[in-house]
Structure formats: structure tokens, C-alpha cells
C-alpha positions as CSV (number, residue, x, y, z in Angstrom):
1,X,33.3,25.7,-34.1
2,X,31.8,24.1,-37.0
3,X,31.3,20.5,-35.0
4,X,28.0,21.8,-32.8
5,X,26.1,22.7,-35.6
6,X,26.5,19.5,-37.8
7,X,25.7,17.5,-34.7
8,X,22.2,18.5,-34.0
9,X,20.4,17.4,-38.0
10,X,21.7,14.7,-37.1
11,X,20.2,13.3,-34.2
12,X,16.6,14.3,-35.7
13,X,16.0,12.2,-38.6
14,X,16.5,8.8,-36.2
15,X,13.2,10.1,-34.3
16,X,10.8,10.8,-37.3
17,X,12.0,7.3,-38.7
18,X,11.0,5.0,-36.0
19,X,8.7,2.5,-36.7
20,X,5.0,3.2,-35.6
21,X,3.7,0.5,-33.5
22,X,0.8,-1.2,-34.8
23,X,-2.3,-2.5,-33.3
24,X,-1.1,-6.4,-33.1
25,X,2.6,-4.9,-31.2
26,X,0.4,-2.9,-29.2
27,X,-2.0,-5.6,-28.3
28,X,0.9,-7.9,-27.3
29,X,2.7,-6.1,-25.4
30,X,-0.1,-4.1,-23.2
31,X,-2.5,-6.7,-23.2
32,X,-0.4,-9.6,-23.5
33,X,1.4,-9.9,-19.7
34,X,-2.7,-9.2,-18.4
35,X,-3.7,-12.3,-20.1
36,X,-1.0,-14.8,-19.3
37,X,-0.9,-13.5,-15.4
38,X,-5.1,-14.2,-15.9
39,X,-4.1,-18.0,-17.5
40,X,-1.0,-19.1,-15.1
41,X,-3.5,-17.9,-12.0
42,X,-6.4,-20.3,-13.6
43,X,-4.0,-22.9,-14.1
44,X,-1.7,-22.9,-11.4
45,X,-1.9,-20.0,-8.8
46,X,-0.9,-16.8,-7.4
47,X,2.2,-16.9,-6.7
48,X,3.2,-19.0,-10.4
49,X,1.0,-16.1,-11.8
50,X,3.0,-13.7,-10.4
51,X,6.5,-15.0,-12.1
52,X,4.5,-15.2,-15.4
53,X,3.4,-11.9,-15.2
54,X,7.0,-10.6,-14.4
55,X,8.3,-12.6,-17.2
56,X,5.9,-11.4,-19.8
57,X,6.3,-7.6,-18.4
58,X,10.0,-7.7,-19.4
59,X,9.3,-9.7,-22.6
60,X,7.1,-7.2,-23.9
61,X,9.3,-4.6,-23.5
62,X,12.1,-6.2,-25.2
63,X,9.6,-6.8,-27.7
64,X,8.7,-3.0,-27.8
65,X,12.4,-1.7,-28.2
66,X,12.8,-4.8,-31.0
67,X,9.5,-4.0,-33.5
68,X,9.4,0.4,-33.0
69,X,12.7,1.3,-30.9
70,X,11.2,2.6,-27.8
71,X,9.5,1.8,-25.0
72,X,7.0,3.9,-23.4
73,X,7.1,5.8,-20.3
74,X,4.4,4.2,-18.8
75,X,5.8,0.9,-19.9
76,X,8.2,1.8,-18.2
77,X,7.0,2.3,-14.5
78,X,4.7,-0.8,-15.0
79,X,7.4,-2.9,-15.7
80,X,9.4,-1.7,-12.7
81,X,6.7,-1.7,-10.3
82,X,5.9,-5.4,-11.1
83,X,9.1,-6.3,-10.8
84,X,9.4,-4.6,-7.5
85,X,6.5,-5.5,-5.7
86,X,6.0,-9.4,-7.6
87,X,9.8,-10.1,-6.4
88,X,8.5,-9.1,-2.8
89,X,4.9,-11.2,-3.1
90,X,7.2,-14.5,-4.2
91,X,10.1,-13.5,-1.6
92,X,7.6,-13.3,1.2
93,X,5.3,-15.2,0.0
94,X,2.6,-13.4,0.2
95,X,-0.1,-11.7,-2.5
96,X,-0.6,-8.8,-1.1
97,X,2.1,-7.0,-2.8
98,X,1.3,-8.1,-6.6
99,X,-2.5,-6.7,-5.1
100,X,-1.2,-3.5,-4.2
101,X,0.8,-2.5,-7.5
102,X,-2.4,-1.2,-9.8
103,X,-3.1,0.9,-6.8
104,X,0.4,2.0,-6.7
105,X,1.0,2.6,-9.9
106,X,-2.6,4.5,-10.7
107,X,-1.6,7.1,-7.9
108,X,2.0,7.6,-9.7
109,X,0.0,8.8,-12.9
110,X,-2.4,10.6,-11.0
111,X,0.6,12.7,-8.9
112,X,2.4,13.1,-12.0
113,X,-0.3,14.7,-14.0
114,X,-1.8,16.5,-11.1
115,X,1.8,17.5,-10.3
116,X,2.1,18.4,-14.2
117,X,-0.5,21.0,-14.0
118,X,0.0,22.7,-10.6
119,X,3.4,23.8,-12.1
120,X,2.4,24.4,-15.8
121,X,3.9,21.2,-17.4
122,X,0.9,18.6,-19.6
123,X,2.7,16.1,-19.2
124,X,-0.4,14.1,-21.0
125,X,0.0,16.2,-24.3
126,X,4.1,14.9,-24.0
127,X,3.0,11.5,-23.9
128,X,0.1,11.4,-26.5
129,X,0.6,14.8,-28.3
130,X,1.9,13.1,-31.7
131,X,-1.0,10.6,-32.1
132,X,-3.9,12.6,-31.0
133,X,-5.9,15.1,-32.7
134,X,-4.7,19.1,-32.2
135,X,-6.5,20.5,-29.0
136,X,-6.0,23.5,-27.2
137,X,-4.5,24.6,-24.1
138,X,-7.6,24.2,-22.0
139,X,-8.5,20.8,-23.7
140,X,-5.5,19.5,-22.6
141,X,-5.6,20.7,-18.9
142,X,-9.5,18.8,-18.9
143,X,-8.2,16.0,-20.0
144,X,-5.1,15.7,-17.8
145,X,-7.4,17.0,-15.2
146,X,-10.0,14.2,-15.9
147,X,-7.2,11.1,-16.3
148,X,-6.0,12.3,-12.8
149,X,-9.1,12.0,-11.7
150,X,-9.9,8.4,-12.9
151,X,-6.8,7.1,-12.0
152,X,-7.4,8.0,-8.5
153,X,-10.5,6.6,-8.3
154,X,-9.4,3.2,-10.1
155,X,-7.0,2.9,-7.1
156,X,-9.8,3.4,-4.6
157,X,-11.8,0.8,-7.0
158,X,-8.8,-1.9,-6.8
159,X,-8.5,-1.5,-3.0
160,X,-12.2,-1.9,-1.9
161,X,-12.0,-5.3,-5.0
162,X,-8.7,-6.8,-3.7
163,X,-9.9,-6.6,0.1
164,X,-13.1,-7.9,-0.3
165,X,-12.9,-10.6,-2.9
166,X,-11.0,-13.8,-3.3
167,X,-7.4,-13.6,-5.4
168,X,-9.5,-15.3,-8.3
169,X,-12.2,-13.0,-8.7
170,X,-9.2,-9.9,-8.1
171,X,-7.2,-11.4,-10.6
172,X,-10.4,-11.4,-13.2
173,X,-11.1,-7.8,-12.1
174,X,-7.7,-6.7,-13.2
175,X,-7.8,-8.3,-16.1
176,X,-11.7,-8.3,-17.3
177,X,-12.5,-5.0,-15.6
178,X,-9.8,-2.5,-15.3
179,X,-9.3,-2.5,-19.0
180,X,-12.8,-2.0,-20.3
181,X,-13.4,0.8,-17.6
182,X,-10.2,2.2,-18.7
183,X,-11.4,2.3,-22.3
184,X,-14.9,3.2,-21.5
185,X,-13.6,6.5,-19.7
186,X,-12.1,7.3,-22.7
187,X,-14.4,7.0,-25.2
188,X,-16.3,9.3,-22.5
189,X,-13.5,12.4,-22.8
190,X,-14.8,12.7,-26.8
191,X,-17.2,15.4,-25.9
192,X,-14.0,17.3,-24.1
193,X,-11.5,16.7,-27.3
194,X,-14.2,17.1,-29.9
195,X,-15.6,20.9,-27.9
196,X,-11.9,22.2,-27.5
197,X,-10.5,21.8,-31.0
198,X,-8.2,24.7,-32.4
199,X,-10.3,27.0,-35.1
200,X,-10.0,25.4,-38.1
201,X,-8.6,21.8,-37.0
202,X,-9.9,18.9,-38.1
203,X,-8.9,14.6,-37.2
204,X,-6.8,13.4,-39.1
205,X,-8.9,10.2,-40.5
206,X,-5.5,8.2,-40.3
207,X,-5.3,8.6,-37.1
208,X,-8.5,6.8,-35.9
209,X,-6.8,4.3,-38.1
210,X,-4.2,3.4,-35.1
């Protein structure tokens, strides 16, 4: 009777100990595989970049779970997905696959958010909740609302690139392009998070810190 109750404290201390990532861990291991699938394809080609980038995919999340004990969701489905569809573009040979994953993977985030917020789930306040500032309920549906929406249209963007541009120019879009667009949008949703702050919350100046 006695055994539930001491089970549960503790299971709860492990989870506020983790190790925070920091901004070099982060940088390695979400920018990291981007730039060495951007250097093999310079150097070699496609298909050389492709193995690279699978390599690197998997490295970086062995590196995640080594420096902070976890690996991200999104992580996660990246890693998967360019396993998946980079084992078909080197089994077939053929680049089309690797081409299609961004697309793939932006509408999986968009259906899961939209998904989130048809039946009452934010899934974007799970993911980010603990490092971002307090917002409220509507905040968060904008923003999950708005992500959705940019996701979608990155995979219209990466179709219309990858079928109208060479592999070399693609591969520089994906890694010189999708990234600054990705930040750009979000230094756009400030105006959302700043307007739909709870009374009497402010940001926590450490947090801009991360």
C-alpha cells in the first residue's frame, strides 16, 4: 500500500535535473547535419551527401541524449524521416527522395499542430512551454495557428525550389534558406507573444539568454 506513493517523488527530481542544452549543443546538433550534407554535396555529390547527412542525423542525436539526456521530438521525426527516405534515394539511386523529406516532414508539423487545435491539445506549448515566456490560452492557439501555417507554406516553397532548380542550388536553399526564413518568421510572431502576455507577466531576462 505504502509502495505507490514512494514511487512517484521519485521519478520527478531526474526531470528538473537534466542538463539544459546550451547554444554550442544546440548549434551542433540542429545545424550541424545541414552543414556537412551542404560540404559532402560541394565536395562530392548527392548521393555521398546523402550518407553524410544520415550519418550526422544520428550522431547528433547520440550527442543530444550524451550532453542533456533527451532528445527532442522533432529530433526525432527528422532523424527518422532522413533515414527513411535517404536509405531509399541511395537504394534507388535516385534524389528525389532526400528532395522530398523537408516537404514531408513540414506537413507532419503542420497536421500535428493543426490536428492539436481542432481537438483542444497545443501541442506547441508541450514542446516549448518550459523555455518560453507565460502566454495565454489564445496566444498559444495564434501561434500554433501561425507555425501551421508557415510550415505548410515552406513545403509548397521546397516543392516549387527542388523542381525547378538544379540539386546544387536545392541543396543551398535547404541549407542557406530554410533556416533564415525559419528564424525570420519567428522573430515576426513577437508582436503575437508580446500582445497576449498574462496580466502581470513579465520575460524572464534569462531566458533570452538561451
Amino acid at each position: 500500500m505504502t509502495e505507490p506513493t514512494s514511487s512517484k517523488p521519485a521519478t520527478r527530481p531526474k526531470e528538473t535535473t537534466r542538463p539544459k542544452a546550451t547554444a554550442r549543443q544546440r548549434f551542433l546538433t540542429e545545424l550541424g547535419p545541414l552543414l556537412v550534407f551542404f560540404i559532402v554535396n560541394w565536395q562530392a555529390d548527392i548521393f555521398a551527401a546523402t550518407g553524410a547527412f544520415m550519418v550526422a542525423m544520428v550522431a547528433a542525436m547520440a550527442y543530444s541524449w550524451h550532453s542533456t539526456r533527451h532528445i527532442a521530438p522533432m529530433m526525432w521525426v527528422s532523424t527518422v524521416l532522413v533515414v527513411v527516405f535517404g536509405g531509399l534515394t541511395l537504394w534507388l539511386h535516385d534524389e528525389t527522395f532526400i528532395k522530398l523529406k523537408p516537404t514531408i516532414i513540414y506537413l507532419i508539423f503542420a497536421s500535428i499542430l493543426l490536428t492539436g487545435l481542432w481537438s483542444g491539445r497545443i501541442f506547441l506549448r508541450t514542446v516549448l512551454g518550459a523555455a518560453f515566456p507565460p502566454l495565454t490560452d489564445r496566444g498559444w492557439v495564434l501561434l500554433t495557428r501561425n507555425w501551421a501555417l508557415f510550415f505548410i507554406g515552406m513545403a509548397v516553397l521546397n516543392e516549387a525550389v527542388w523542381r525547378n532548380v538544379s540539386t546544387d542550388h536545392w541543396v543551398m536553399f535547404k541549407t542557406f534558406g530554410a533556416i533564415p526564413l525559419t528564424f525570420i518568421f519567428a522573430i515576426a510572431q513577437t508582436p503575437v507573444v508580446t500582445r497576449h502576455q498574462p496580466e502581470g507577466a513579465q520575460i524572464d531576462p534569462k531566458s533570452s539568454e538561451d
